[in-house]
C-alpha positions as YAML, in Angstrom:
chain: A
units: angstrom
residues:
- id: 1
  name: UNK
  ca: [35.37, -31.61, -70.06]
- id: 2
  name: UNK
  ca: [34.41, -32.02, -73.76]
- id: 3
  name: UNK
  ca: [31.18, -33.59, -75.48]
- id: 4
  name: UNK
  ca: [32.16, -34.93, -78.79]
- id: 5
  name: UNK
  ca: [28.65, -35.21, -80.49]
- id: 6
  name: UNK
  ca: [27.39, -37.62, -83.09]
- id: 7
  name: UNK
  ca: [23.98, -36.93, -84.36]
- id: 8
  name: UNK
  ca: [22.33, -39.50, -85.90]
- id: 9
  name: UNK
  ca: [21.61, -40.73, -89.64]
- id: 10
  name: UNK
  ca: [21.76, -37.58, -91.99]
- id: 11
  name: UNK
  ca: [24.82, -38.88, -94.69]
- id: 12
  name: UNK
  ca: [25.90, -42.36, -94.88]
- id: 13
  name: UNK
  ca: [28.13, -44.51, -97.37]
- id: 14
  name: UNK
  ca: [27.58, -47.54, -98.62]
- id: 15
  name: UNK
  ca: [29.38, -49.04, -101.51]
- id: 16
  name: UNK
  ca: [28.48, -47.37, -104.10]
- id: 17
  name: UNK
  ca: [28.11, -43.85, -102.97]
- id: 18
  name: UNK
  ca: [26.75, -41.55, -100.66]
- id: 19
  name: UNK
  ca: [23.15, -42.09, -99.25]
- id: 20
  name: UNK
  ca: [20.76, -40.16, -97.09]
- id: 21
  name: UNK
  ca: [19.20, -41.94, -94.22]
- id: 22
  name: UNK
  ca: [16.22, -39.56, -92.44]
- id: 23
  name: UNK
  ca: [15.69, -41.23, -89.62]
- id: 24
  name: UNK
  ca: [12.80, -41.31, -88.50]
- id: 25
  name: UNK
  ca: [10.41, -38.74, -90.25]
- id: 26
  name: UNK
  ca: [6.55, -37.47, -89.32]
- id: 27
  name: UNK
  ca: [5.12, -35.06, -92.11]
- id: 28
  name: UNK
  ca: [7.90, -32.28, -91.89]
- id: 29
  name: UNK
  ca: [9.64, -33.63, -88.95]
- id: 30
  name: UNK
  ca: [12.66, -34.90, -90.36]
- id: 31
  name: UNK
  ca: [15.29, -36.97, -87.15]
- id: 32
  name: UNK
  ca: [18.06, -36.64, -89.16]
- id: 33
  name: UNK
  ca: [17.09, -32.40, -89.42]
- id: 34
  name: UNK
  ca: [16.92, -32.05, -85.72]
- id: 35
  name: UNK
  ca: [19.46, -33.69, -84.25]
- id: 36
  name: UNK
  ca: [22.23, -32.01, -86.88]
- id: 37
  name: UNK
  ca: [20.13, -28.58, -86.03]
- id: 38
  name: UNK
  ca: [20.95, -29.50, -81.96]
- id: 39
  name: UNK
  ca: [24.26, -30.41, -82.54]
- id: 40
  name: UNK
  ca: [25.41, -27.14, -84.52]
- id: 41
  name: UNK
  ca: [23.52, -25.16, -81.55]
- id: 42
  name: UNK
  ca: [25.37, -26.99, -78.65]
- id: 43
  name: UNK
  ca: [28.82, -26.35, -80.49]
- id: 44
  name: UNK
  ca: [27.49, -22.61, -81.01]
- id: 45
  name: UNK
  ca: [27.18, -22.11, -76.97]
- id: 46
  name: UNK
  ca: [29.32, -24.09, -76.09]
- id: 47
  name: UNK
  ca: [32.80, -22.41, -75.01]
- id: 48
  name: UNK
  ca: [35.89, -22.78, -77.72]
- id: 49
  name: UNK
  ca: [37.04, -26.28, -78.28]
- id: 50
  name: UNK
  ca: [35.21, -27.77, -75.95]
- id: 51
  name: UNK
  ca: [32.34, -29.10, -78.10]
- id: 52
  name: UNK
  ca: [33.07, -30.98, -81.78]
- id: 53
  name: UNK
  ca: [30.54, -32.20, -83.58]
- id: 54
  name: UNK
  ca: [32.06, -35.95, -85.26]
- id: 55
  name: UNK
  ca: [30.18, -37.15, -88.91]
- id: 56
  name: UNK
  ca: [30.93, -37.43, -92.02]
- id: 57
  name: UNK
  ca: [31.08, -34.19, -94.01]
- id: 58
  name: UNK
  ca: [33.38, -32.52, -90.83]
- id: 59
  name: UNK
  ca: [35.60, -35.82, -91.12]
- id: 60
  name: UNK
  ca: [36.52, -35.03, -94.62]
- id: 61
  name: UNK
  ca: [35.58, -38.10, -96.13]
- id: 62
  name: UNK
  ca: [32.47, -40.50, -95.47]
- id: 63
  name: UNK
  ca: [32.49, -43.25, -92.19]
- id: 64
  name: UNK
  ca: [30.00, -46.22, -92.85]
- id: 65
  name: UNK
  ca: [29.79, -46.60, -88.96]
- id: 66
  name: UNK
  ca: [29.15, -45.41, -85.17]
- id: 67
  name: UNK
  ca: [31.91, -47.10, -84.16]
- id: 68
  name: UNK
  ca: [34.64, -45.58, -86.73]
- id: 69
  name: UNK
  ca: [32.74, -42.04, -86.25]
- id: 70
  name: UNK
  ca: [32.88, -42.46, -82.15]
- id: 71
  name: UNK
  ca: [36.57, -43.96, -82.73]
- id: 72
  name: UNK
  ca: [37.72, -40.64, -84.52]
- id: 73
  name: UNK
  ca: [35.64, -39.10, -80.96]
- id: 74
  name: UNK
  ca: [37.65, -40.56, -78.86]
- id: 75
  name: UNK
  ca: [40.63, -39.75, -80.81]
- id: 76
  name: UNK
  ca: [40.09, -35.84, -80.47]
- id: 77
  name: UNK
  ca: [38.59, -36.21, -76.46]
- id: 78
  name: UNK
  ca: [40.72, -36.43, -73.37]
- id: 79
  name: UNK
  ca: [38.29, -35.61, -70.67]
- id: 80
  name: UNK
  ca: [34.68, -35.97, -71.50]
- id: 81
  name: UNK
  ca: [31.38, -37.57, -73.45]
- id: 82
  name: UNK
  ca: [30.50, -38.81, -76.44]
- id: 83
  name: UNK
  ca: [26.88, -37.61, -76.92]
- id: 84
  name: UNK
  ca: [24.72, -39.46, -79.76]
- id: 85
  name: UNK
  ca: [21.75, -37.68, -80.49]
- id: 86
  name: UNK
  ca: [18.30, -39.15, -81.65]
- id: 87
  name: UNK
  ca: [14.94, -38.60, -81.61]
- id: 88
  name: UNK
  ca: [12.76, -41.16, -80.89]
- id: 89
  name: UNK
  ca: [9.64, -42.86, -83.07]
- id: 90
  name: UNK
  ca: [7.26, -45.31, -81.30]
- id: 91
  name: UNK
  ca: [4.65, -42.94, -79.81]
- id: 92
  name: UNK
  ca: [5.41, -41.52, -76.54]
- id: 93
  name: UNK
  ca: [5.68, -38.37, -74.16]
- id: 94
  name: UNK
  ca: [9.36, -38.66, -73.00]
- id: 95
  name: UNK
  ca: [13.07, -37.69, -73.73]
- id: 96
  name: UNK
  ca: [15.95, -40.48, -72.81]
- id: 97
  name: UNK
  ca: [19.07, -40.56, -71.61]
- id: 98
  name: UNK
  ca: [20.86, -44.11, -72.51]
- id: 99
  name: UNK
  ca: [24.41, -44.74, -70.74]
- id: 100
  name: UNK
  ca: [26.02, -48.20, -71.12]
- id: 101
  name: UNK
  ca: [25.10, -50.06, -67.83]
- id: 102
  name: UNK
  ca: [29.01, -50.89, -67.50]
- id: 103
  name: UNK
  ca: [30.21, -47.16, -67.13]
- id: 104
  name: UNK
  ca: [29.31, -45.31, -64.01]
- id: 105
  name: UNK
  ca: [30.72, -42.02, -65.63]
- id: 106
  name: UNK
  ca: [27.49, -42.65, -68.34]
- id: 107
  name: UNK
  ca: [25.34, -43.00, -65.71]
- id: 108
  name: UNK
  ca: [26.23, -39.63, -63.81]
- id: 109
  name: UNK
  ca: [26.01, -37.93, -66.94]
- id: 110
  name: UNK
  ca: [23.04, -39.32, -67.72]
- id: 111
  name: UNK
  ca: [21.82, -38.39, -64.20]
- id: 112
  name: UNK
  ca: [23.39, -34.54, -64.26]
- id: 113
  name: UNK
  ca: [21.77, -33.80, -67.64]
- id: 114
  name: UNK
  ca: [17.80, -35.17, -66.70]
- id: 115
  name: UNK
  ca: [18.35, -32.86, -63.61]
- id: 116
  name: UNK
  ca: [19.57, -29.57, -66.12]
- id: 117
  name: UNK
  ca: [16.79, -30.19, -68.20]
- id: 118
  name: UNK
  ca: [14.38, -30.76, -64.85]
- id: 119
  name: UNK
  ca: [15.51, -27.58, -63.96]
- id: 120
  name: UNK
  ca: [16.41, -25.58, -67.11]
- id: 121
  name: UNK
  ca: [14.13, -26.99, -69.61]
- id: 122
  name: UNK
  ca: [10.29, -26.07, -69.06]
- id: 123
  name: UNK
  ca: [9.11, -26.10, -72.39]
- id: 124
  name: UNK
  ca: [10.44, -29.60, -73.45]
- id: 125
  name: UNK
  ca: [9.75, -31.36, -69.69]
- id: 126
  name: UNK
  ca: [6.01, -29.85, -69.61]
- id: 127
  name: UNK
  ca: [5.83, -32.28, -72.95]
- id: 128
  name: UNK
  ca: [8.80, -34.61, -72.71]
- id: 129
  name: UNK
  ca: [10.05, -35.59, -69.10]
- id: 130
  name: UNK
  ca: [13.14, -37.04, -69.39]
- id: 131
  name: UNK
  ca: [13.79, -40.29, -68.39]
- id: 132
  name: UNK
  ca: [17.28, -42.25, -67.31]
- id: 133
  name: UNK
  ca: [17.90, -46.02, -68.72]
- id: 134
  name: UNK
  ca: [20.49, -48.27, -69.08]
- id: 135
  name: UNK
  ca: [21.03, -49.68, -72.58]
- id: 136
  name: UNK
  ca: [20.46, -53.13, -72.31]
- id: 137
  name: UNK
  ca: [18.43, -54.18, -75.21]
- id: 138
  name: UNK
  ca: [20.40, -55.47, -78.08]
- id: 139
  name: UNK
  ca: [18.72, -52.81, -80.69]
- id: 140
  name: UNK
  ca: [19.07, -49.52, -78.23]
- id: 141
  name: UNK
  ca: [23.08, -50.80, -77.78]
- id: 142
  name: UNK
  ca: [23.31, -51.01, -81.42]
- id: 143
  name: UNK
  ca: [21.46, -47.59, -82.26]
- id: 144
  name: UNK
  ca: [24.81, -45.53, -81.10]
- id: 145
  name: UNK
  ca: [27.59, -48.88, -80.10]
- id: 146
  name: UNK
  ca: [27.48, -48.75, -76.80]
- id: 147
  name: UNK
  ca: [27.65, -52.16, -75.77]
- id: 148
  name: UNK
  ca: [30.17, -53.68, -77.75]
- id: 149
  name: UNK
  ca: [31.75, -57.33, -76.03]
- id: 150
  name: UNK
  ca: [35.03, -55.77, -77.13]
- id: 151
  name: UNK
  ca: [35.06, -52.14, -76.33]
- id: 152
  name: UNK
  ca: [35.97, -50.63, -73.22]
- id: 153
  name: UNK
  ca: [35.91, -46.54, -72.84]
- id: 154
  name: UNK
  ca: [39.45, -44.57, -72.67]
- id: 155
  name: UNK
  ca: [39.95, -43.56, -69.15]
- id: 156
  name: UNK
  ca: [38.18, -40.36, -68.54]
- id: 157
  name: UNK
  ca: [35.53, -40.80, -71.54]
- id: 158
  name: UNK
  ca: [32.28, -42.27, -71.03]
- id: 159
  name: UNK
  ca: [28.86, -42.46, -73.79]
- id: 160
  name: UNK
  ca: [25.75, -41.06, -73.71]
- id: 161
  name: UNK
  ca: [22.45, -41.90, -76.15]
- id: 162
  name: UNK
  ca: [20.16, -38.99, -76.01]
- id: 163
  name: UNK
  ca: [16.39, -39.88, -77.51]
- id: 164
  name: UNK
  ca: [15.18, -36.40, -78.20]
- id: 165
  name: UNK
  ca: [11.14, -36.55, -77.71]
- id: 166
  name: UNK
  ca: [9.55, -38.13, -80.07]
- id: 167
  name: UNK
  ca: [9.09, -37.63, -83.86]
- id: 168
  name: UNK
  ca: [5.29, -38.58, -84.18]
- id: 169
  name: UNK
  ca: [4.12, -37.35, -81.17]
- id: 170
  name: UNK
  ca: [1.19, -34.47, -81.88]
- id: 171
  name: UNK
  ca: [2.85, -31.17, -82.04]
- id: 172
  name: UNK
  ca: [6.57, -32.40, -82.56]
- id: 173
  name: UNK
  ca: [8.01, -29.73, -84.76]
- id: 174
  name: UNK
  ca: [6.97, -27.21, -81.87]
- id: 175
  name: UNK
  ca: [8.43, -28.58, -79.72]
- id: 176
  name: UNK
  ca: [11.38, -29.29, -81.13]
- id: 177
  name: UNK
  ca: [12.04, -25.75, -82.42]
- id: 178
  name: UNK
  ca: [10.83, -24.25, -79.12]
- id: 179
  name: UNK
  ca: [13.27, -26.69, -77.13]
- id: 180
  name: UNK
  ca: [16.19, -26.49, -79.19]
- id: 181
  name: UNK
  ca: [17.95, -23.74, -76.65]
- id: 182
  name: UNK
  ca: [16.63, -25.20, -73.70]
- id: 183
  name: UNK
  ca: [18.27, -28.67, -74.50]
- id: 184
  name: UNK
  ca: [21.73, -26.90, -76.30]
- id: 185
  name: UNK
  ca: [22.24, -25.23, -73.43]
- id: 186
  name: UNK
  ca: [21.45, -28.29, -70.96]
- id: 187
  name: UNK
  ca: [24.17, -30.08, -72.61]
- id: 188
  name: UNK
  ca: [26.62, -27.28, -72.46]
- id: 189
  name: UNK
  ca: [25.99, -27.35, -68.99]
- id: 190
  name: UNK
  ca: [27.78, -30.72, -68.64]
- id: 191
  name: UNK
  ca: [30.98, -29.41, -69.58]
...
């Protein structure tokens, strides 16, 4: 198995030139930070080839879109998931795992990795239980292109949305520094 990750915002393009897009962003908590921070440390642990992170900069030129970056994903994977990674903003006391409610694989994954990070991941769960959801609303879908009326996932490859805590919850930068192994290494897990 392979997770192809995307982490969200950081670098976009848009005609004209390169822009930065934060995401969402509490004092010194930065979304666009953490996520890129968990997706270097999952490729880190994660055994040789088996974990690619897909954006812009590795691409060698800039993609405008989810869907071109988790085309290029699907491209490179044969057996495995396509892992967007977020962190959410709203207020709140919970991590998410979002699967597309037409791919059974996305659920299970969904499923195995809340269970890892159950088991494996005190200091985010004492904080940040995670929680398992079908994408159905129209704005979650869109966040990493999960539901698309055209798109149906290569045999063997299924999506996952990961909502990492929550940006503006008290204490966030703690907890994301502190639960940066414990969730790198949940992930790994998967493969």
């Amino acid at each position: 198995m392979q997770l192809a990750i995307i982490p969200g915002h950081g670098n976009r393009y848009r005609k004209g030139g390169h822009v930065y897009d934060p995401g969402a962003k509490r004092g010194s908590v930065v979304e666009a930070e953490w996520v890129r921070a968990l997706a270097e440390r999952i490729v880190e642990l994660a055994p040789p080839g088996t974990a690619r992170i897909f954006d812009e900069p590795r691409l060698g030129g800039p993609l405008s879109t989810y869907t071109r970056r988790r085309g290029e994903a699907h491209d490179w994977l044969t057996r495995g998931l396509v892992v967007h990674l977020h962190c959410n903003a709203g207020g709140g006391r919970y991590s998410l795992a979002m699967y597309d409610p037409r791919s059974s694989a996305g659920a299970k994954a969904a499923e195995a990795l809340t269970g890892i990070l159950a088991r494996e991941a005190p200091v985010l769960t004492a904080q940040a239980k995670c929680k398992v959801m079908a994408a159905g609303r129209p704005d979650w879908a869109h966040a990493a292109n999960l539901l698309e009326p055209t798109y149906s996932e290569p045999a063997g490859v299924s999506a996952l949305l990961f909502e990492w805590a929550f940006v503006d919850q008290p204490g966030a930068e703690a907890l994301y520094r502190d639960s940066l192994d414990e969730v790198a290494r949940a992930f790994v897990a998967l493969i």
